[in-house]
N, C-alpha and C positions, 0 to 999 in steps of 0.2 A: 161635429168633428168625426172624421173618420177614425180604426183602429190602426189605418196607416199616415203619422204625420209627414212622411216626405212625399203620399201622394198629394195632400193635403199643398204643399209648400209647391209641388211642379204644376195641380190645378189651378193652384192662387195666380202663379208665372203666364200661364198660358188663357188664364179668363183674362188677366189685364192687359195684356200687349198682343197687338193684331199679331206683328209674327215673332213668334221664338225658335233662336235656333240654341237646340241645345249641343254643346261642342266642347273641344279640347281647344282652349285657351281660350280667345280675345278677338272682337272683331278687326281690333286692330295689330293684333300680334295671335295669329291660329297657332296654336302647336301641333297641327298635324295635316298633313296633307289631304282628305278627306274634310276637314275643317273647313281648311282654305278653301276649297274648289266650290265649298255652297257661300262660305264667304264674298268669292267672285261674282257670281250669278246673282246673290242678293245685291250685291253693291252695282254690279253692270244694270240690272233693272231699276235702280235707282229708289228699293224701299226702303224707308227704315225701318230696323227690326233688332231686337232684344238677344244677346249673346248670355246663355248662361256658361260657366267654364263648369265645366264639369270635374278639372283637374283641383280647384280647389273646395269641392264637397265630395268627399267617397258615398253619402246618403244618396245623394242625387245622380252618382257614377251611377250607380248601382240601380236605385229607383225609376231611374229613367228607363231602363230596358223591360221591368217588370210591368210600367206605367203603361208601357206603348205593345208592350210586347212584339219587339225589335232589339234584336242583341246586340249593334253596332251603334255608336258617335260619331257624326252628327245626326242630330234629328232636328226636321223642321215642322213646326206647327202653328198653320195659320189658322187665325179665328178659333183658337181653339181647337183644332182638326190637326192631326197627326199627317201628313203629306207622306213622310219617309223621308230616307238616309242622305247621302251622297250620289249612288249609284241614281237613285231614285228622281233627286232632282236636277241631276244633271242630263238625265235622257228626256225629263220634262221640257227643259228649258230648252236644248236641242233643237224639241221638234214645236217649238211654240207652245206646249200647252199648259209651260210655268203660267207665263203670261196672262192669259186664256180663264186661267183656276183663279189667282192674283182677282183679276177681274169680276168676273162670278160675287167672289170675296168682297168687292167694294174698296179694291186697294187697287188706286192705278199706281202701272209700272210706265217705267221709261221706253218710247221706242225702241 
């Protein structure tokens, strides 16, 4: 055990689920726009992936940015690997190399 339990709880999230996105609300209800926009790209590429809301834990608000050391919501992490924000995977997927990474990963995406 670590002497930090919410790194402890966001390790545990991200060794068990290929991808997590950690965000403001729900994959199926985003609370913020930034949310939404990696919600789309995960959902257009057709993976399934782990939504933590970040808006009902202030530990994991908070720990998430300390964890990744990245101060902004959403964060995506596949395979355990920290990818980056909104900005981040939205210039990925763009220019194909969400995709491209996804694969690498062992996660096939949709056409």
């Amino acid at each position: 055990m670590s002497e930090n339990p919410v790194f402890d709880r966001i390790r545990d999230e991200v060794s068990s689920n290929d991808i997590v996105l950690f965000m403001k609300g729900t994959p199926v209800f985003p609370q913020c726009g930034f949310s939404n926009a990696v919600v789309q790209v995960l959902t257009y590429l057709n993976v399934p992936f782990k939504g933590v809301n970040v808006l009902e834990d202030g530990e994991i608000r908070e720990g998430i940015k300390q964890f990744s050391d990245w101060p902004t919501i959403p964060q995506l992490y596949v395979k355990g690997e920290f990818v980056g924000g909104c900005d981040i995977i939205r210039e990925m997927f763009e220019q194909g190399e969400l995709r491209e990474f996804l694969a690498q990963k062992g996660i096939e995406a949709a056409a």
